[in-house]
C-alpha positions as CSV (number, residue, x, y, z in Angstrom):
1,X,8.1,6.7,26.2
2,X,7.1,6.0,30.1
3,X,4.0,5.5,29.2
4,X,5.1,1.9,27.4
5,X,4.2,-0.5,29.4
6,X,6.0,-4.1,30.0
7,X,3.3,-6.1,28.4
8,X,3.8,-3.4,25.3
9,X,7.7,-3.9,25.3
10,X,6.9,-7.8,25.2
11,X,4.7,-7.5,22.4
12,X,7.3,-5.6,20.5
13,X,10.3,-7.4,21.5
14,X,8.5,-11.1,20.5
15,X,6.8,-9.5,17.0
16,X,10.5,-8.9,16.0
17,X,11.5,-12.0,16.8
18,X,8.2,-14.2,15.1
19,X,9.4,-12.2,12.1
20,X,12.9,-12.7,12.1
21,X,12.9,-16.3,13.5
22,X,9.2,-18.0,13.3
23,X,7.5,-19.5,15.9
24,X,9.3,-22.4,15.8
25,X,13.0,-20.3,16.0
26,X,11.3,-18.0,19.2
27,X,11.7,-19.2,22.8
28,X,10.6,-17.8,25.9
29,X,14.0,-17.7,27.3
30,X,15.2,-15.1,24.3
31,X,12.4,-13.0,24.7
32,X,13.2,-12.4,28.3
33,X,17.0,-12.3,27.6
34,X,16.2,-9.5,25.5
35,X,14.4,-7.9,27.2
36,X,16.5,-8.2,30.7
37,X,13.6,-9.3,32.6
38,X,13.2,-12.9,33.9
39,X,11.5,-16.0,32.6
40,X,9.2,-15.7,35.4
41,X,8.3,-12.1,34.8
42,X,7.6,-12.9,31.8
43,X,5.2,-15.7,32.7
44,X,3.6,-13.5,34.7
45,X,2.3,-11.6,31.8
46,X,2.0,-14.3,29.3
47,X,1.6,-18.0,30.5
48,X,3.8,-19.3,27.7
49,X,4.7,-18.8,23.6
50,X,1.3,-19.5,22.5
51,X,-0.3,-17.0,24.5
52,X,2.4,-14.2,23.5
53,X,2.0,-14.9,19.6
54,X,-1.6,-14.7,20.0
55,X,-1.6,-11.5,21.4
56,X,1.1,-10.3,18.9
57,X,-1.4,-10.8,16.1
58,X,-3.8,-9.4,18.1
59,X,-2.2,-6.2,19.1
60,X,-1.1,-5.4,15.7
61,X,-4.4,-5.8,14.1
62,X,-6.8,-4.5,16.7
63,X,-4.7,-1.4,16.1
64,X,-4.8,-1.1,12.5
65,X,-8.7,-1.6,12.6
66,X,-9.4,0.5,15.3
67,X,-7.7,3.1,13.5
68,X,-10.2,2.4,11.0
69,X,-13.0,2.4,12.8
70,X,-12.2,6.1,14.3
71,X,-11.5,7.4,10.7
72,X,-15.1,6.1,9.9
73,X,-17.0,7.9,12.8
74,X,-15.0,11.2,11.9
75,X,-16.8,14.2,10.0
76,X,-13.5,14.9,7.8
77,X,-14.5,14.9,3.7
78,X,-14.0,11.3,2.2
79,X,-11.0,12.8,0.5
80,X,-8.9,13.6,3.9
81,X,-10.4,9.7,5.0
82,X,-8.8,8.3,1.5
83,X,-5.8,10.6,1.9
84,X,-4.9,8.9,6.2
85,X,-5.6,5.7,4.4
86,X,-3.2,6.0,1.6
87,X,-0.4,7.2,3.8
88,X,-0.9,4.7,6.4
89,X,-0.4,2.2,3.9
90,X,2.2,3.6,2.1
91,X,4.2,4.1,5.6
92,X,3.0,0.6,7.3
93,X,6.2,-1.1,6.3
94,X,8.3,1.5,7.4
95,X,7.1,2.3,10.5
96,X,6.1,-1.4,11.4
97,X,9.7,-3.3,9.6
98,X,8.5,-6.3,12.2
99,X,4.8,-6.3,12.1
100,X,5.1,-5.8,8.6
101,X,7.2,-8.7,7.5
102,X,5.3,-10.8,10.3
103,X,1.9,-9.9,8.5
104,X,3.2,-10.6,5.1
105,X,4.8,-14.1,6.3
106,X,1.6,-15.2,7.6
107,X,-0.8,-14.0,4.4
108,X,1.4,-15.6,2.1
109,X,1.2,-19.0,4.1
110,X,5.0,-19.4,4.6
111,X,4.9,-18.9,8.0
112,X,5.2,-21.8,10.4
113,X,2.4,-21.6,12.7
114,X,-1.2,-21.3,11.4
115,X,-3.3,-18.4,12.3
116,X,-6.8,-18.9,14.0
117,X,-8.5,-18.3,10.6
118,X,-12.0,-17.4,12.7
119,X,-10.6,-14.7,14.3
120,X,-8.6,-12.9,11.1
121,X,-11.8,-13.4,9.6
122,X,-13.6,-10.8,12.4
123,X,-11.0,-8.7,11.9
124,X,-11.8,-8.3,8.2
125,X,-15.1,-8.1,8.8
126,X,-14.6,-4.9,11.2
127,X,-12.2,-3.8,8.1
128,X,-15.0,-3.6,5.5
129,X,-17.9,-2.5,7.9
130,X,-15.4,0.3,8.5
131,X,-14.6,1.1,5.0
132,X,-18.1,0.8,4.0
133,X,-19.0,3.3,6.1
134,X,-16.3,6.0,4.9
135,X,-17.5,5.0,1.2
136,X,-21.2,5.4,2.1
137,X,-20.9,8.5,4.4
138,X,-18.4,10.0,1.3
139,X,-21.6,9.2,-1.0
140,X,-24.3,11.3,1.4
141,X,-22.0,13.9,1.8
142,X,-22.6,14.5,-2.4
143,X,-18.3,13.5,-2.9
144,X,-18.5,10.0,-4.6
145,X,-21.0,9.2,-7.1
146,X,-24.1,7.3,-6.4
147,X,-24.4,5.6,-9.0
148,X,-23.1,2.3,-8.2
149,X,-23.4,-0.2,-5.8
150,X,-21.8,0.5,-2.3
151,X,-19.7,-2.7,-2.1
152,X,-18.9,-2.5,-5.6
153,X,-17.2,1.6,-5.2
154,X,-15.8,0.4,-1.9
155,X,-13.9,-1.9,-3.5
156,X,-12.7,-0.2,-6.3
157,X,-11.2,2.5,-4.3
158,X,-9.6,0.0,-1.7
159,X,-8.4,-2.2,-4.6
160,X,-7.0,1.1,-6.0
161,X,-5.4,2.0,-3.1
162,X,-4.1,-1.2,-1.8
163,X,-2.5,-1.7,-5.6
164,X,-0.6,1.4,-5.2
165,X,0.7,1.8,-2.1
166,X,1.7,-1.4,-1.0
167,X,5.5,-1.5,0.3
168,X,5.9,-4.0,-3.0
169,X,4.2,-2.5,-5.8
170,X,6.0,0.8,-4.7
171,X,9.5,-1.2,-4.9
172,X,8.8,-3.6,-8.2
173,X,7.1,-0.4,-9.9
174,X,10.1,2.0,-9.0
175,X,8.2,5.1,-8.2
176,X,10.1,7.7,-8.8
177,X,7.9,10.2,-7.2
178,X,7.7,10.9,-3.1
179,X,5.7,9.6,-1.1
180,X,3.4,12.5,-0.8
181,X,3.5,13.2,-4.6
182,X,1.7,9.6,-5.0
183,X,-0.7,10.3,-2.1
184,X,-1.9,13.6,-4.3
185,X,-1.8,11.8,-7.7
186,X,-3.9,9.1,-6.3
187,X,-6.2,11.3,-4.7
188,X,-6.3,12.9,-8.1
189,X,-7.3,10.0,-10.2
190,X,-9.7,8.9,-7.3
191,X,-11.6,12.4,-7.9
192,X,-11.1,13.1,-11.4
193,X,-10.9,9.6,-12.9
194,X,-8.5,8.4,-16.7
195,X,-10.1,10.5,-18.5
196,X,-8.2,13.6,-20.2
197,X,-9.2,16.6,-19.1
């Protein structure tokens, strides 16, 4: 934990609080109440709210997608890749309760501050350059079939994975299984397809 630095305790306190109270419902002054430091400590790592929100959004995603990136430039099989992916997802909202609710406030537009769309729009372009390359690499590598058009297989198998694992489909769908049992039964319909064997 000493390695956590101020400006990552900031982050972390003010995501909480964008979730929990918008942008609006966040001042300055809470942020440093909560975090016992002074306003003007906490100006001098963030020149106001604006700045601090920005780099919230920032923080969160550069991390998921650099994450993403590292999982494309690794030499595990495409299965392994699909199998991080799947449990990321499925333990996103657990592990991230504030960044979570904070992401799914500002996709759903009901948050009250807009995002710079330009910027998002980057990120999701690192995203699918990223997952492209796991798809592609896992069709060299003889694991996916090549019969079909990269884009296309990419995002079948993100669609499938997203559909799946997602914090809500899990809870409308009332999964019965554990979390690792629908990691492997994904995996396994991702391999071996509907079909009865």
């Amino acid at each position: 934990m000493s390695n956590i630095t101020t400006h990552d305790k900031i982050i972390a306190v003010a995501i909480k609080s964008f979730a929990e109270n918008g942008y609006i419902g966040t001042s300055m002054r809470e942020i440093a109440e909560e975090l016992k430091i002074s306003k003007a400590a906490l100006y001098y790592h963030f020149p106001g709210k604006e700045e601090i929100f920005s780099a919230c959004i920032h923080h969160s995603i550069e991390k998921i997608v650099e994450n993403l990136e590292t999982l494309a430039e690794s030499d595990e099989s495409i299965w392994e890749k699909l199998r991080f992916i799947i449990k990321d997802m499925c333990n996103f909202s657990e592990n991230n309760p504030a960044t979570f609710t904070l992401f799914r406030k500002v996709a759903s537009r009901s948050f009250d501050k807009n995002i710079d769309q330009e910027m998002l729009k980057g990120y999701f372009e690192r995203q699918k350059q990223a997952t492209f390359k796991i798809v592609e690499k896992g069709i060299e590598n003889g694991e996916l079939r090549d019969d079909m058009p990269l884009n296309f297989l990419t995002f079948a198998i993100t669609g499938m994975i997203h559909h799946t694992s997602g914090p809500k489909i899990i809870k409308i769908s009332e999964f019965a299984n554990s979390p690792e049992e629908r990691i492997e039964n994904l995996i396994t319909l991702l391999k071996e397809g509907f079909t009865k064997k």
